[in-house]
SEMINU-73028 format. One record per atom (N, C-alpha, C): atom name; x, y, z. Coordinates in steps of 0.02 Angstrom, whole numbers, plus 32768, in hexadecimal, padded with zeros to 4 digits. Layout:
N
@site:CA, east:X, north:Y, up:Z
...
This chain:
177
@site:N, east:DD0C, north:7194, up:213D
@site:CA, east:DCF0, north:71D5, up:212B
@site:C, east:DD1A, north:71F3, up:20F3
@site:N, east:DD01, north:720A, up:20C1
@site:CA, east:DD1B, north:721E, up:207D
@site:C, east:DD14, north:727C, up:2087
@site:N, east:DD57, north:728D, up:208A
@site:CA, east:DD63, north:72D8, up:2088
@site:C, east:DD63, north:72F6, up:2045
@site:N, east:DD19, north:731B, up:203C
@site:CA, east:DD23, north:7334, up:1FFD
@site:C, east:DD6C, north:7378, up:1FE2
@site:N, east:DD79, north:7381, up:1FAB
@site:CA, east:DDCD, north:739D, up:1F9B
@site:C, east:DD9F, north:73EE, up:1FA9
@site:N, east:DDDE, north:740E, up:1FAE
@site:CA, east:DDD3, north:7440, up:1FB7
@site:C, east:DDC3, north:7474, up:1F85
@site:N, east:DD88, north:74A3, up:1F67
@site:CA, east:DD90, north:74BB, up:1F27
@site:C, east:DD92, north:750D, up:1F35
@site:N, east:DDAA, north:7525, up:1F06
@site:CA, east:DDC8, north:756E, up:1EEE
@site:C, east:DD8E, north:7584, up:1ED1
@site:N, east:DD72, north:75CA, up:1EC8
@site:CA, east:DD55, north:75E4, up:1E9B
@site:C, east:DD7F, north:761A, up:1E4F
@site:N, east:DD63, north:75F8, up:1E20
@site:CA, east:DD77, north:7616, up:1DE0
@site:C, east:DD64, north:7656, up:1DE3
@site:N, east:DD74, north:7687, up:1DC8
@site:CA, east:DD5B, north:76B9, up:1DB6
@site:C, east:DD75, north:76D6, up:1D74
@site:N, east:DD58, north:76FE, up:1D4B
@site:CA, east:DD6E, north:7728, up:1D1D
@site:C, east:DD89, north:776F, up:1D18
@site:N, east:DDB9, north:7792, up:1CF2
@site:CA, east:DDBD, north:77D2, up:1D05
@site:C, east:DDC2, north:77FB, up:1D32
@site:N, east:DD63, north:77FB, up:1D19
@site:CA, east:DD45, north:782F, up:1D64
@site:C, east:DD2B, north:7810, up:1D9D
@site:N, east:DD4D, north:77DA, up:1DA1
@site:CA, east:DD44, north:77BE, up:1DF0
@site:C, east:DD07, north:778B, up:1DF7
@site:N, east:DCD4, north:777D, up:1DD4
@site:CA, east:DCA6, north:7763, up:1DBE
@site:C, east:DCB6, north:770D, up:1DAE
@site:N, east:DC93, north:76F3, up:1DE1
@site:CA, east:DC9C, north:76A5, up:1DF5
@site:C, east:DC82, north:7686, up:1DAB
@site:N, east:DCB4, north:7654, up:1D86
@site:CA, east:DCA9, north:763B, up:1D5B
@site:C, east:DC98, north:75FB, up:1D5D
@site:N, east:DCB5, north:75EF, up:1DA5
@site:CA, east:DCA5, north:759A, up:1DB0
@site:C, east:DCE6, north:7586, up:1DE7
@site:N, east:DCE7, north:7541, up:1DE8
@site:CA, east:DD24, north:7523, up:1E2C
@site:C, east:DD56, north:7504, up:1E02
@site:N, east:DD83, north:74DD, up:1E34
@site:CA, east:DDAB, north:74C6, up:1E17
@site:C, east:DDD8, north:749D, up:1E64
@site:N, east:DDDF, north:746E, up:1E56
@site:CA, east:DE0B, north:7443, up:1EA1
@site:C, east:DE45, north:7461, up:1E9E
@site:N, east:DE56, north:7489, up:1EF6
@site:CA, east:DE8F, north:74BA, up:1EEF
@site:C, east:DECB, north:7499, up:1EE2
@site:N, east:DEC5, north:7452, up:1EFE
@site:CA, east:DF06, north:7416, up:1EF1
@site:C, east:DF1B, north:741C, up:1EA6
@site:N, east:DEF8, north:7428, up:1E7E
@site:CA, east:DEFF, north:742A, up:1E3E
@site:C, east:DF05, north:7464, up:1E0E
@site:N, east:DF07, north:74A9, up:1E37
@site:CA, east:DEEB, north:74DB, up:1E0B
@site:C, east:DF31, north:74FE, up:1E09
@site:N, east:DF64, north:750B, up:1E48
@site:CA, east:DF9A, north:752F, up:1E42
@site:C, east:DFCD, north:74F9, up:1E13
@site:N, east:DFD8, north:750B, up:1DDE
@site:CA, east:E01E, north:74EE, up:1DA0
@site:C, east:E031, north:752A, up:1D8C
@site:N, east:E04E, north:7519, up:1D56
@site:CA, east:E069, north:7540, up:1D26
@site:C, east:E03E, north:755D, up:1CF2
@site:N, east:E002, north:7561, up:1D03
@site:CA, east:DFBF, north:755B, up:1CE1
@site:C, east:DF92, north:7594, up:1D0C
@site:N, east:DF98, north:7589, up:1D40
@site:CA, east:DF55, north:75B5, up:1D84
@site:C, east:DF3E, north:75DA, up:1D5C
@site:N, east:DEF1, north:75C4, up:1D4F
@site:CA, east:DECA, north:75F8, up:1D4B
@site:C, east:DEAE, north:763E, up:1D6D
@site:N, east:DE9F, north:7661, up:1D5E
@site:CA, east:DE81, north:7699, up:1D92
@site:C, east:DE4D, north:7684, up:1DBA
@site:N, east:DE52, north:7690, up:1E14
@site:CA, east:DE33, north:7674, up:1E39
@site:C, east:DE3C, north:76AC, up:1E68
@site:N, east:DDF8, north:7691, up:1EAA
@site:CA, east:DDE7, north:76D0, up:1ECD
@site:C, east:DE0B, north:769E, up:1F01
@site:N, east:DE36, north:76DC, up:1F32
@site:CA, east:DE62, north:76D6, up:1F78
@site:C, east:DE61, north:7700, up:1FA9
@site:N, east:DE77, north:76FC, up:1FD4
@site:CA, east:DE7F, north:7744, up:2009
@site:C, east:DEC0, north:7730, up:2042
@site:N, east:DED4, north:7763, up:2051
@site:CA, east:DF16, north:7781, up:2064
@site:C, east:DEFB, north:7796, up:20B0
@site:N, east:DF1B, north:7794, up:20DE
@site:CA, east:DF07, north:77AF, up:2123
@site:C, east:DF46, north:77BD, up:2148
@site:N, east:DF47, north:77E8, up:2148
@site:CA, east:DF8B, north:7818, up:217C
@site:C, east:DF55, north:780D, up:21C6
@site:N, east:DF8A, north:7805, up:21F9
@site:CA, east:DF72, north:77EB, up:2244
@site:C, east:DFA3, north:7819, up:227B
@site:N, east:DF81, north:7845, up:229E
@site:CA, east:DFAD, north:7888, up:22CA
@site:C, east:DF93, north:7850, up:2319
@site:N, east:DFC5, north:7862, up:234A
@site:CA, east:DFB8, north:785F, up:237B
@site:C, east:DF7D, north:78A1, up:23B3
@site:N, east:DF88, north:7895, up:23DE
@site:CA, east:DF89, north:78DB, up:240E
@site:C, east:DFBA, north:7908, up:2424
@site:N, east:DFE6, north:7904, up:240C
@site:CA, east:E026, north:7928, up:2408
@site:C, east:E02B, north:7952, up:23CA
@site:N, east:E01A, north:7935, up:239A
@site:CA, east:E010, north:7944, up:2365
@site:C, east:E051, north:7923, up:2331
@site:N, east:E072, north:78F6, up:2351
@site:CA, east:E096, north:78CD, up:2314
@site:C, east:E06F, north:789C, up:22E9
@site:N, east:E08D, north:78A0, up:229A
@site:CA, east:E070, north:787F, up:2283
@site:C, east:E09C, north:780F, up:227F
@site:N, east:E05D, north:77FA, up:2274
@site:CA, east:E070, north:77A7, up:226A
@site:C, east:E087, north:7792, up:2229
@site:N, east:E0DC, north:776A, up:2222
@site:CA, east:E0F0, north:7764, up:21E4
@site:C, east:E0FF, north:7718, up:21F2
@site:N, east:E0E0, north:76F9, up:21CF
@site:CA, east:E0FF, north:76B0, up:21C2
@site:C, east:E135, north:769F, up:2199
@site:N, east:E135, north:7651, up:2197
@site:CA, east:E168, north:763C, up:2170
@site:C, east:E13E, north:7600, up:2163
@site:N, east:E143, north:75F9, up:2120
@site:CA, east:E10B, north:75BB, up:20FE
@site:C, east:E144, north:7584, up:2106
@site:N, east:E10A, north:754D, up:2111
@site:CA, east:E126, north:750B, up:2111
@site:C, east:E13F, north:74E5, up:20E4
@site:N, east:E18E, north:74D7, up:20E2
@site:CA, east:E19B, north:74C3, up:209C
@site:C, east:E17C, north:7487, up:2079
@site:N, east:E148, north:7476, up:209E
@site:CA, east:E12F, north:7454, up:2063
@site:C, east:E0FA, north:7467, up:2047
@site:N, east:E0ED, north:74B3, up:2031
@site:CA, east:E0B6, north:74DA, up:2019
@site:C, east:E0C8, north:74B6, up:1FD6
@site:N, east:E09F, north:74BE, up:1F9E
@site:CA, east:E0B2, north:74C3, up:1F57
@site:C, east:E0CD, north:7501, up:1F3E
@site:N, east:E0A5, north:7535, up:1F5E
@site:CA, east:E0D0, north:756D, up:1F42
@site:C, east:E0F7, north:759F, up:1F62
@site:N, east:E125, north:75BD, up:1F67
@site:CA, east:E144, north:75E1, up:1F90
@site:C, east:E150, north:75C4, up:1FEA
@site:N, east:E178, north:7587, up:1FD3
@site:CA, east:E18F, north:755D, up:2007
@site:C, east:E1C3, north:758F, up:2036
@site:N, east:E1B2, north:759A, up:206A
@site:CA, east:E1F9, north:759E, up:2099
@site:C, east:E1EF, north:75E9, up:2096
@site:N, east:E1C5, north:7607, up:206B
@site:CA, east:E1C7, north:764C, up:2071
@site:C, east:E1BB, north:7693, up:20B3
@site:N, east:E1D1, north:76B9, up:20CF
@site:CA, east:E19A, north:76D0, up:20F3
@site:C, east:E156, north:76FC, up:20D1
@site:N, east:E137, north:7721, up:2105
@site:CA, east:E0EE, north:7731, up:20DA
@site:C, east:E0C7, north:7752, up:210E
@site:N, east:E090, north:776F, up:20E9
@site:CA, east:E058, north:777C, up:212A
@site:C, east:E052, north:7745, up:2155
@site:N, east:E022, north:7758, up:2172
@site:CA, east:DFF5, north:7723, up:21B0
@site:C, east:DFED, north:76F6, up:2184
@site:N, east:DFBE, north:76FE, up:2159
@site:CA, east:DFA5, north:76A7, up:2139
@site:C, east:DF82, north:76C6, up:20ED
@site:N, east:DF5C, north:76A0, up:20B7
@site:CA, east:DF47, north:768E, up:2098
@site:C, east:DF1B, north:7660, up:2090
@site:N, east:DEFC, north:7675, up:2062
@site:CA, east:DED7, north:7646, up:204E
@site:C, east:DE98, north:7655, up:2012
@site:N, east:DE65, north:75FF, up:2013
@site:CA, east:DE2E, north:7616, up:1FDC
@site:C, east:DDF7, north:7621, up:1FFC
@site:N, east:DDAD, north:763C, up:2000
@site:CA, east:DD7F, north:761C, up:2010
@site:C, east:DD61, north:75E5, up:1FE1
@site:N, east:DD29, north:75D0, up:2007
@site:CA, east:DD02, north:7590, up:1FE9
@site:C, east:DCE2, north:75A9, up:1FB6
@site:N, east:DCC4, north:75AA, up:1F86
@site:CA, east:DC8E, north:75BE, up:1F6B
@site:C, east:DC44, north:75C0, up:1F7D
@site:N, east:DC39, north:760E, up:1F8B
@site:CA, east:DBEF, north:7625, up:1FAA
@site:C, east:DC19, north:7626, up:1FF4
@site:N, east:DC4F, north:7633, up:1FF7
@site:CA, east:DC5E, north:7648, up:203E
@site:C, east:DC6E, north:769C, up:2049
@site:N, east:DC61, north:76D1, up:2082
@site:CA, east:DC66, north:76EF, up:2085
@site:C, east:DCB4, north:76FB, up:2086
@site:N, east:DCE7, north:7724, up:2087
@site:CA, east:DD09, north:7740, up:2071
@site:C, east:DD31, north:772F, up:20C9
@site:N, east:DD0B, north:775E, up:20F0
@site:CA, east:DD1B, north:7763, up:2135
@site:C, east:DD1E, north:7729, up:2161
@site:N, east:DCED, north:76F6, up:214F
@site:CA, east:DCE5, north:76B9, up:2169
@site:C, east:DD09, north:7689, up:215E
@site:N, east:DD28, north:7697, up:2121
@site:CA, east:DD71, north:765E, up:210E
@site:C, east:DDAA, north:7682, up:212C
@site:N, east:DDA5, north:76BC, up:2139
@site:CA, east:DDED, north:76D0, up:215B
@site:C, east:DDEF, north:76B8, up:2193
@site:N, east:DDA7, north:76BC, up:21C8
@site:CA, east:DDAA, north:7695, up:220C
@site:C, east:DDA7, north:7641, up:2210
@site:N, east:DD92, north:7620, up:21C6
@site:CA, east:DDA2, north:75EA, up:21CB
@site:C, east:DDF4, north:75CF, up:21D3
@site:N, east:DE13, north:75F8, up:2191
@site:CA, east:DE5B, north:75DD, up:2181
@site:C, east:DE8F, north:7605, up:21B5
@site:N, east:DE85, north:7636, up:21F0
@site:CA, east:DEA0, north:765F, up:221A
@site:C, east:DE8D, north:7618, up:225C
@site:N, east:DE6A, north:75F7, up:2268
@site:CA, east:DE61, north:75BF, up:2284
@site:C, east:DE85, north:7593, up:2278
@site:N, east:DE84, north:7573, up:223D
@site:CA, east:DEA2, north:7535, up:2223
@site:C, east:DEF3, north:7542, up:220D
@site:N, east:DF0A, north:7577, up:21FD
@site:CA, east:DF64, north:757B, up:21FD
@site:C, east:DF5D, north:7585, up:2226
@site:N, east:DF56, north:75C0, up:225F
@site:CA, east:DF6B, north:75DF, up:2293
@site:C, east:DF60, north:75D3, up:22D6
@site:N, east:DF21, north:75B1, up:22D5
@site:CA, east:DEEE, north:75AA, up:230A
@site:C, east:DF01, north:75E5, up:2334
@site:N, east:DEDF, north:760A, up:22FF
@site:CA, east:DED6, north:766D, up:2335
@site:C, east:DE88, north:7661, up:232D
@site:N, east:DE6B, north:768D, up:2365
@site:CA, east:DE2B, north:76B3, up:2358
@site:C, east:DE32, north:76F5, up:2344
@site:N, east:DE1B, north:7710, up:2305
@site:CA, east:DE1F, north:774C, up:22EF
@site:C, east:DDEE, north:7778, up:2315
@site:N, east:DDEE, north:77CA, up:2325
@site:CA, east:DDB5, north:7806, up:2326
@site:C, east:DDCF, north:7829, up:22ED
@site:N, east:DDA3, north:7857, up:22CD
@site:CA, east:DD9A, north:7893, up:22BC
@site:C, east:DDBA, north:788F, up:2279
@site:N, east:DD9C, north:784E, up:2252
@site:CA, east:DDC0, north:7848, up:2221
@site:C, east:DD9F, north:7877, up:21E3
@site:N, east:DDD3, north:78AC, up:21CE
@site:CA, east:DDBE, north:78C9, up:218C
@site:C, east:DDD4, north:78CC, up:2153
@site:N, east:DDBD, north:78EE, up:2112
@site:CA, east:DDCF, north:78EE, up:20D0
@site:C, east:DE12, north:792A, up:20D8
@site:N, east:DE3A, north:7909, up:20BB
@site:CA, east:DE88, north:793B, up:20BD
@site:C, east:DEA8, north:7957, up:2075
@site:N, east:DE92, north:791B, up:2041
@site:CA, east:DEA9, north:7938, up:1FFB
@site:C, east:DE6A, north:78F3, up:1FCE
@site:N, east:DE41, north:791E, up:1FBB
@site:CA, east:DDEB, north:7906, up:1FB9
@site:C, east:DE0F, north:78EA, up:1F63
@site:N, east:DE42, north:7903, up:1F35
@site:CA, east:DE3F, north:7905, up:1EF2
@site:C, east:DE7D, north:78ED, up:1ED5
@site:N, east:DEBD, north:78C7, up:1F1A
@site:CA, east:DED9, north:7898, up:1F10
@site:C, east:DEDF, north:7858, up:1ED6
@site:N, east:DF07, north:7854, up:1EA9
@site:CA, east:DF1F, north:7828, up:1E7E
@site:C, east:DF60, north:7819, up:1E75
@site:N, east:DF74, north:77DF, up:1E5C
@site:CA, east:DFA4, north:77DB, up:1E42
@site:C, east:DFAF, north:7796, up:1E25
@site:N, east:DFE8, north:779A, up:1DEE
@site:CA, east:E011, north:773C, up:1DD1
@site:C, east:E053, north:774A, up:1DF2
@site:N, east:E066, north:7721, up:1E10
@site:CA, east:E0A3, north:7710, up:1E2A
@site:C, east:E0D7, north:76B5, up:1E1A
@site:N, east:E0FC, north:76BE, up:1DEC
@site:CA, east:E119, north:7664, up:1DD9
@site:C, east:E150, north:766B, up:1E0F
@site:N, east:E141, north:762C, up:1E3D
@site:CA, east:E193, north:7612, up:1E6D
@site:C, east:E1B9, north:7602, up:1E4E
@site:N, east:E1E3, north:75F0, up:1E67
@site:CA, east:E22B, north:75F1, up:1E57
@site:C, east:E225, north:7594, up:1E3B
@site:N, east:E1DA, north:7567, up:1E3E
@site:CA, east:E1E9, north:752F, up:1E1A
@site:C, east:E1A5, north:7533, up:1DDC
@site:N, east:E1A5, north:756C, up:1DCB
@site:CA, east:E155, north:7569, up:1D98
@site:C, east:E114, north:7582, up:1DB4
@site:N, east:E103, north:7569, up:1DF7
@site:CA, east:E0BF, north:756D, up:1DF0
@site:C, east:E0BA, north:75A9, up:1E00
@site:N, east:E08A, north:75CD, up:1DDD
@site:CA, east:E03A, north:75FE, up:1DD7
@site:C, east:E020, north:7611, up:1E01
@site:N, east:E023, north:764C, up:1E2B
@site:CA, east:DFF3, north:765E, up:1E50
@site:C, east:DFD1, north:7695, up:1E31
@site:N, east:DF93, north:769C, up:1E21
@site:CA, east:DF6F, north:76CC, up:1DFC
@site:C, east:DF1B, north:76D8, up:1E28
@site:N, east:DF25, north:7707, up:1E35
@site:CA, east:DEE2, north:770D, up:1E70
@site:C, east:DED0, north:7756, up:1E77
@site:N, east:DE85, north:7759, up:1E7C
@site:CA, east:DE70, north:779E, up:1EA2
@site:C, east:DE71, north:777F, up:1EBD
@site:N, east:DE92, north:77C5, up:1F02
@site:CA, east:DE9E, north:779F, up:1F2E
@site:C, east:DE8F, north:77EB, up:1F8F
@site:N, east:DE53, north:77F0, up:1F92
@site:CA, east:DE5A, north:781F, up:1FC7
@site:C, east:DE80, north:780F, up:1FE8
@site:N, east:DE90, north:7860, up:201F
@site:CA, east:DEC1, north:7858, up:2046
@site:C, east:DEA8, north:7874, up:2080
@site:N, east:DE97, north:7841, up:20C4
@site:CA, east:DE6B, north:7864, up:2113
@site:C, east:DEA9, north:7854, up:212F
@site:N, east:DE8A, north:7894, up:215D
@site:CA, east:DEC5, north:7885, up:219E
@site:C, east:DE87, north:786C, up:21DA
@site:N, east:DEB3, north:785E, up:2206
@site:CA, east:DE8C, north:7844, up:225A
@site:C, east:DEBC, north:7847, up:227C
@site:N, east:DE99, north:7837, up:22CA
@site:CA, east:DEC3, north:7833, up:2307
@site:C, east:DEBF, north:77F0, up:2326
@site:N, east:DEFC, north:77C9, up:2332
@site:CA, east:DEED, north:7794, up:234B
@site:C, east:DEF3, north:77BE, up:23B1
@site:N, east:DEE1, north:7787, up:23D8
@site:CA, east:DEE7, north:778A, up:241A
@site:C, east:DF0D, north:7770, up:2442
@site:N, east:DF2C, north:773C, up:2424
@site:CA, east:DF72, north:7706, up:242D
@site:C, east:DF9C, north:76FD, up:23F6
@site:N, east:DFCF, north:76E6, up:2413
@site:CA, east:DFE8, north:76B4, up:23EA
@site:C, east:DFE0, north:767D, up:23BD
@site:N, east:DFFD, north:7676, up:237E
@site:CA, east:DFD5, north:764E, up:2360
@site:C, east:DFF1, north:760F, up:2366
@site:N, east:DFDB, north:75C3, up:236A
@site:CA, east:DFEC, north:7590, up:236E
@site:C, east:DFEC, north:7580, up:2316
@site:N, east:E00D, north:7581, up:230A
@site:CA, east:E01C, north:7570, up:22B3
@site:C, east:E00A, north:750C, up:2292
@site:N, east:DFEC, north:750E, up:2275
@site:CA, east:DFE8, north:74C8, up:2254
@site:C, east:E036, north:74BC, up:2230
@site:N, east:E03A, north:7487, up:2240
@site:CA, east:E083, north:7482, up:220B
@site:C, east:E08C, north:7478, up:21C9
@site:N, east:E059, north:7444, up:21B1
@site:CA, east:E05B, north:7456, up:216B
@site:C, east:E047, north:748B, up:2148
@site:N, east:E032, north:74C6, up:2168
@site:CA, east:E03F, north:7515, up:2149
@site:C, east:E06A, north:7546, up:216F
@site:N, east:E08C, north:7531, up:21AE
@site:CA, east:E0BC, north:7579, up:21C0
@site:C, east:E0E6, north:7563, up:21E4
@site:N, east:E124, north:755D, up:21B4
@site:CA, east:E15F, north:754A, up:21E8
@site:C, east:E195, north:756F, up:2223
@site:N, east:E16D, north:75B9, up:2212
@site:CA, east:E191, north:75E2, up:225B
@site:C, east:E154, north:7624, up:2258
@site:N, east:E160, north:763F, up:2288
@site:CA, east:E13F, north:768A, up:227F
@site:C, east:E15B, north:76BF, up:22C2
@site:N, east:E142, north:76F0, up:22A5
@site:CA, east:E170, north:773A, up:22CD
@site:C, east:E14D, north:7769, up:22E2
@site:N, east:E149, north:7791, up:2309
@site:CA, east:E10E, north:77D4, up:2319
@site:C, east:E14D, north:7811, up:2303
@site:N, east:E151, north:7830, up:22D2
@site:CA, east:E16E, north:786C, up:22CC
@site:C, east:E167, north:78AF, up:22C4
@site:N, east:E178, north:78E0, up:22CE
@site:CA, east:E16B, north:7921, up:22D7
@site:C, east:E159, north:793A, up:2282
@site:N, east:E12B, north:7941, up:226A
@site:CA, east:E125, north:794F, up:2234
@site:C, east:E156, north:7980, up:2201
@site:N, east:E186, north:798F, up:221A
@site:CA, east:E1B7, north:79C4, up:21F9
@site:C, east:E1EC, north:797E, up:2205
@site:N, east:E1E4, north:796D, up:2221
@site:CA, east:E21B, north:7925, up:2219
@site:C, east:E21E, north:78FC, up:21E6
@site:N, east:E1D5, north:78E3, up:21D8
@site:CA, east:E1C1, north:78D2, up:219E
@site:C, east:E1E7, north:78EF, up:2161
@site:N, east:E1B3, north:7926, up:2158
@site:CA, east:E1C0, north:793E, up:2117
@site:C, east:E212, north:7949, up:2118
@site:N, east:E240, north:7960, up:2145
@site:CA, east:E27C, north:795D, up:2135
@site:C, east:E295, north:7906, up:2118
@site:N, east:E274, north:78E6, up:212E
@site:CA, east:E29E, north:7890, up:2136
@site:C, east:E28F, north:7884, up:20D8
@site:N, east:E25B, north:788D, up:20D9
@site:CA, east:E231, north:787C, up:2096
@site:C, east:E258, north:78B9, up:204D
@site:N, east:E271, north:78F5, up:2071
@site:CA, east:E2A3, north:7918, up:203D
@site:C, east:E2E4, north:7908, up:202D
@site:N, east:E30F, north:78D9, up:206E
@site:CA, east:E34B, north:78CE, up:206D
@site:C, east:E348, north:7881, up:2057
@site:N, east:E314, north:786E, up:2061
@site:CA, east:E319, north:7814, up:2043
@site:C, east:E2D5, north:780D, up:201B
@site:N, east:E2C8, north:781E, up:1FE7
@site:CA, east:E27F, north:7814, up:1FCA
@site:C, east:E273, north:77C8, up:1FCE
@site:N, east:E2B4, north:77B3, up:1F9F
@site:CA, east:E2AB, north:775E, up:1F98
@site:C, east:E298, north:772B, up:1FD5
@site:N, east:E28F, north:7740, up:2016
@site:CA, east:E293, north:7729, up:204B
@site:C, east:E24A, north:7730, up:2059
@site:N, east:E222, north:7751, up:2030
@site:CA, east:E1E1, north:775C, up:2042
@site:C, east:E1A5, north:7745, up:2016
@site:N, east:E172, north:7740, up:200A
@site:CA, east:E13F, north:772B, up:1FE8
@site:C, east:E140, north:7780, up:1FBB
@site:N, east:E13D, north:775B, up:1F65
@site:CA, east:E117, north:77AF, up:1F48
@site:C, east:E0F4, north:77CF, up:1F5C
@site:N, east:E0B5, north:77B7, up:1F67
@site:CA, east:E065, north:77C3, up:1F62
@site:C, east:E08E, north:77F9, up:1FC3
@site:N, east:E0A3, north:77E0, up:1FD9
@site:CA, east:E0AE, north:7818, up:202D
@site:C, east:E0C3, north:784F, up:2005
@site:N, east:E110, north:7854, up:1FE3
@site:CA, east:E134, north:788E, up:1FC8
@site:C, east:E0EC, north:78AF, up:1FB5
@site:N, east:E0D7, north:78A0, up:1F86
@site:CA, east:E09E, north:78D4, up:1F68
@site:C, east:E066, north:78EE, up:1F84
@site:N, east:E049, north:78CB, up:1FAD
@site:CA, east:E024, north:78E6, up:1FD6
@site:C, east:E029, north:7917, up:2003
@site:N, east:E07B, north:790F, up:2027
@site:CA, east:E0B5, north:7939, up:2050
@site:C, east:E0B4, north:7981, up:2034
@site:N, east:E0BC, north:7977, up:1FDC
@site:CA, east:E0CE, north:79AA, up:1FB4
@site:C, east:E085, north:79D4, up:1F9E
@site:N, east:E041, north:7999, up:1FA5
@site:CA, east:E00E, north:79CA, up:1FA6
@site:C, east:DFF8, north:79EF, up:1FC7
@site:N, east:E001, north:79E6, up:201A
@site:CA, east:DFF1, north:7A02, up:205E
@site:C, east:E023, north:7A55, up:2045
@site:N, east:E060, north:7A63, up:2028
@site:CA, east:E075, north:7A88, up:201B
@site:C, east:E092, north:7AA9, up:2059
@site:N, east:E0B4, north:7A86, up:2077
@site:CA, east:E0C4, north:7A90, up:20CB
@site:C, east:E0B5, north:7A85, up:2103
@site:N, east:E078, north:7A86, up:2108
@site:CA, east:E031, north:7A7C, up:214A
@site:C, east:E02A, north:7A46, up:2134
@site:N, east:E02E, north:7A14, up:216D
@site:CA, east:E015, north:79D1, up:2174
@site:C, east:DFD0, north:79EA, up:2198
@site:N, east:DF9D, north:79C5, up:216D
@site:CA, east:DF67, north:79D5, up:2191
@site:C, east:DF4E, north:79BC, up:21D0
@site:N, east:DF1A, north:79C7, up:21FE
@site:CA, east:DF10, north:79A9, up:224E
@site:C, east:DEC6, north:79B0, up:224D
């Protein structure tokens, strides 16, 4: 059985799908602008879920970060790739997943070249468990008190994924729920 590659949607500018591109191939030193999404994950307690990517990501190896990342497919809903890829790193079942920062962007270069350049929304959800993590995307993870966070992420930025700092810094204090 032949697994077709996984593809990214292009977009332009204003967010407007220009076409695909195989994601294996799209993050270099090059990344074009492409559509992504970001998902912050609260318990019932109300801590939020911070991973630690698997060092063998391509980009931002070893880092911590939100819950997860990711692309949708092209012609996939927005919401439906978050419960796909909230499955497949995490194996969580998400509820009440919503839009948290609808107008999210950014370019971010690691520390070996490659490009991350993406609109990129930002939902939060609630998982109901614990997440069982895939390994080739999360090599630890934490439930923390959201003021924990944002302190950890002020005293060690480098210890964290950009794209969290800024998002952290767009909430403007209030982590949203």
């Amino acid at each position: 059985m032949h697994e077709e590659p996984e593809l990214v949607v292009l977009v332009d500018d204003d967010g407007t799908p220009i076409g695909t591109a195989v994601k294996a191939d799209v993050h270099s030193a090059e990344t074009p602008l492409h559509l992504a999404f970001s998902c912050h994950v609260v318990d019932a307690r109300g801590r939020v879920l911070v991973t630690r990517r698997a060092l063998s990501k391509l980009t931002w190896p070893g880092v911590w970060t939100n819950a997860f990342c990711g692309h949708p497919a092209p012609g996939e809903d927005l919401a439906e790739a978050i419960v796909r890829r909230a499955e497949r790193e995490l194996g969580l079942q998400l509820t009440d997943v919503r839009s948290a920062l609808p107008n999210f962007r950014y370019r971010a270069i690691d520390a070996s070249g490659v490009v991350e350049h993406e609109i990129c929304p930002v939902f939060t959800a609630t998982a109901l468990a614990d997440p069982i993590p895939a390994a080739d995307e999360v090599a630890e993870w934490a439930w923390l008190d959201p003021a924990d966070l944002r302190a950890a992420v002020a005293a060690a930025p480098f210890a964290f994924s950009p794209w969290l700092g800024w998002q952290l810094e767009a909430w403007q204090g209030t982590y949203p729920r």
